[in-house]
C-alpha positions as CSV (number, residue, x, y, z in Angstrom):
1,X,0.0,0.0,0.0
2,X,1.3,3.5,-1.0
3,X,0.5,6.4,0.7
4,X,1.4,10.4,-0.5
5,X,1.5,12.7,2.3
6,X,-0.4,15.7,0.9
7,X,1.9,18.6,3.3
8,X,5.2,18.5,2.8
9,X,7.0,20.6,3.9
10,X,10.7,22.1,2.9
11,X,12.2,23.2,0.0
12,X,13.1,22.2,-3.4
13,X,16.5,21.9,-5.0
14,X,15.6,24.6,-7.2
15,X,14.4,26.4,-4.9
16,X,17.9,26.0,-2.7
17,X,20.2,26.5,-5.4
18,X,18.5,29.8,-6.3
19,X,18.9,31.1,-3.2
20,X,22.7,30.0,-3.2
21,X,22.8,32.0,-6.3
22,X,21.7,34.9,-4.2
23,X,23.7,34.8,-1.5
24,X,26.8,33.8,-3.4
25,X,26.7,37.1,-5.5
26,X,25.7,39.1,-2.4
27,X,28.7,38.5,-0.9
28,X,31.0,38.8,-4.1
29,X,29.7,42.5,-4.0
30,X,30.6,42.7,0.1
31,X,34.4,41.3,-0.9
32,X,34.8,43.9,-3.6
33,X,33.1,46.8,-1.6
34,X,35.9,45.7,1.4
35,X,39.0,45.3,-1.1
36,X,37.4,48.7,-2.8
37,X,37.9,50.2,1.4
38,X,41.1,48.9,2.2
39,X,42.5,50.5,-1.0
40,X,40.7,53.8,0.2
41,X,42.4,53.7,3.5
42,X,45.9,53.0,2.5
43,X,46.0,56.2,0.2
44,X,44.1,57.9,2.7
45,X,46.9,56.7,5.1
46,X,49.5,57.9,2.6
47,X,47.9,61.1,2.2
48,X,48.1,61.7,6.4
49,X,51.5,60.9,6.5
50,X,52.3,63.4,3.8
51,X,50.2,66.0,5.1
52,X,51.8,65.6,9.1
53,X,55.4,65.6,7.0
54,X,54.5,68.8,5.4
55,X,53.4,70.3,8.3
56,X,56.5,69.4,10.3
57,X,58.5,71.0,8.0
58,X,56.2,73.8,8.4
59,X,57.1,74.3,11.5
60,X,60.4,74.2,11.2
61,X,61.2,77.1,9.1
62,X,58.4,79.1,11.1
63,X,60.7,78.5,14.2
64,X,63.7,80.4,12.2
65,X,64.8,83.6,11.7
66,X,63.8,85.5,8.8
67,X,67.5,85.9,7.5
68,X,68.0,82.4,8.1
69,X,70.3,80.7,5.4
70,X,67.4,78.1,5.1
71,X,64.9,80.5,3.9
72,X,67.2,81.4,1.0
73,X,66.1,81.3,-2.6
74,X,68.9,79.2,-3.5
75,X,68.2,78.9,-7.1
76,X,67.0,82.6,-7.5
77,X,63.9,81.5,-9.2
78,X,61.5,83.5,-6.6
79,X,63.3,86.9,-6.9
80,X,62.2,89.8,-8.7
81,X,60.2,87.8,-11.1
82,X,57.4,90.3,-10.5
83,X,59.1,93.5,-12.4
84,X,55.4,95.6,-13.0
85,X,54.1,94.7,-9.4
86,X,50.8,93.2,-11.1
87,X,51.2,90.0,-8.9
88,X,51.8,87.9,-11.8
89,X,55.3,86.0,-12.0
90,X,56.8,87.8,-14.8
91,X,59.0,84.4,-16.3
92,X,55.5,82.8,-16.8
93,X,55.6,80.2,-13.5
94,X,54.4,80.5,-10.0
95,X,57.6,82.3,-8.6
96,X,59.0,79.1,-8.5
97,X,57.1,77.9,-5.8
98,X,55.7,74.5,-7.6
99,X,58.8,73.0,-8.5
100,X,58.5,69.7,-7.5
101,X,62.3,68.3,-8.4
102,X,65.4,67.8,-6.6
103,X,67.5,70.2,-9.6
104,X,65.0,72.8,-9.0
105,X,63.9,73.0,-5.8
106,X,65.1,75.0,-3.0
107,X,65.5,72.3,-1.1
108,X,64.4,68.5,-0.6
109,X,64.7,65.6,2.2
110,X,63.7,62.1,3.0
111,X,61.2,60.8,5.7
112,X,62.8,59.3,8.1
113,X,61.3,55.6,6.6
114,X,62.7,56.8,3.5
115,X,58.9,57.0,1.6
116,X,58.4,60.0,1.2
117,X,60.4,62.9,-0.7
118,X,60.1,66.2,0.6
119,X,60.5,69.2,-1.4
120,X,60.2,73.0,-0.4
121,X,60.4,76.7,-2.5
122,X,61.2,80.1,-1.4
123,X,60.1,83.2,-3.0
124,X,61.9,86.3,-1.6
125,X,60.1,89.5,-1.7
126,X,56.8,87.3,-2.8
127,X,54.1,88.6,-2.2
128,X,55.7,92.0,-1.4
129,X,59.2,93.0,-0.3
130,X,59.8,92.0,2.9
131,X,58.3,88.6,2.6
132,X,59.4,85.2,1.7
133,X,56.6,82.4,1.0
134,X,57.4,79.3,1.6
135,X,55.8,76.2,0.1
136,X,56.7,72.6,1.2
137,X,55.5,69.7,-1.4
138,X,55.2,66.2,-0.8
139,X,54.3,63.4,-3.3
140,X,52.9,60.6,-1.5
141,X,53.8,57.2,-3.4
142,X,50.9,55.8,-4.9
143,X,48.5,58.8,-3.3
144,X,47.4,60.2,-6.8
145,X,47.9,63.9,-5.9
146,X,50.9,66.1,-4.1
147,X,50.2,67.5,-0.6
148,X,51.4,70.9,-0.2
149,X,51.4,74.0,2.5
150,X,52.7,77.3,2.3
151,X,53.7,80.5,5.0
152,X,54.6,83.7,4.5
153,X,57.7,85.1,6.7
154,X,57.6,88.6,7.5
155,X,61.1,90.6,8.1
């Protein structure tokens, strides 16, 4: 004798692999959302460091004098460049400020772990005489953009 059971209860395997399917490519978008974050973090991690590096060197040539041989326009790129007075840097740059390179930079040093290359500009009599701005770039590797900062030293 055969009997059917009228209620039964459960699921089918359709039914279980189409939720698998589900869940599977919920999580494939939660994996790529995390690797997408972590990625985030580490340049925004790079980007910190920069920014504390550039501020520490900041700082450092706030705390000197304003004839100070560090606050020198060594390569004389930032001096009298500005001939009418209109404010606009006469040779066509930025008074030198955004070099970016060890041959024509000011000056340049290493992070202490050796990542990151620091690079800082000195205009003399920039924006008016008296004054030397000062502007400190960093490249962070991998970051996608410098990080820069600049003072003005009044005599």
């Amino acid at each position: 004798m055969t009997s059917t059971c009228e209620n039964q209860n459960g699921f089918t395997l359709v039914e279980l692999l189409i939720a698998l399917t589900i869940f599977a490519v919920g999580i494939l978008g939660v994996a790529s959302m995390q690797l997408t974050s972590i990625t985030g973090n580490g340049k925004a991690n790079r980007v910190t460091e920069a920014s504390t590096l550039v501020a520490d060197q900041i700082e450092t040539f706030l705390s000197l004098d304003y004839d100070d041989a560090a606050l020198d326009d060594t390569d004389a790129d930032g001096t009298n460049q500005d001939a009418d007075s209109d404010g606009d840097d006469d040779d066509g740059g930025n008074f030198g400020l955004d070099d970016v390179t060890v041959a024509s930079a000011d000056g340049n040093a290493m992070s202490i772990d050796g990542n990151y290359q620091l690079f800082w500009n000195i205009a003399v009599d920039f924006p008016a005489a008296g004054m030397k701005t000062v502007n400190v770039i960093v490249d962070p590797p991998g970051a996608g953009r410098n990080v820069s900062m600049s003072i003005v030293k009044v005599d």
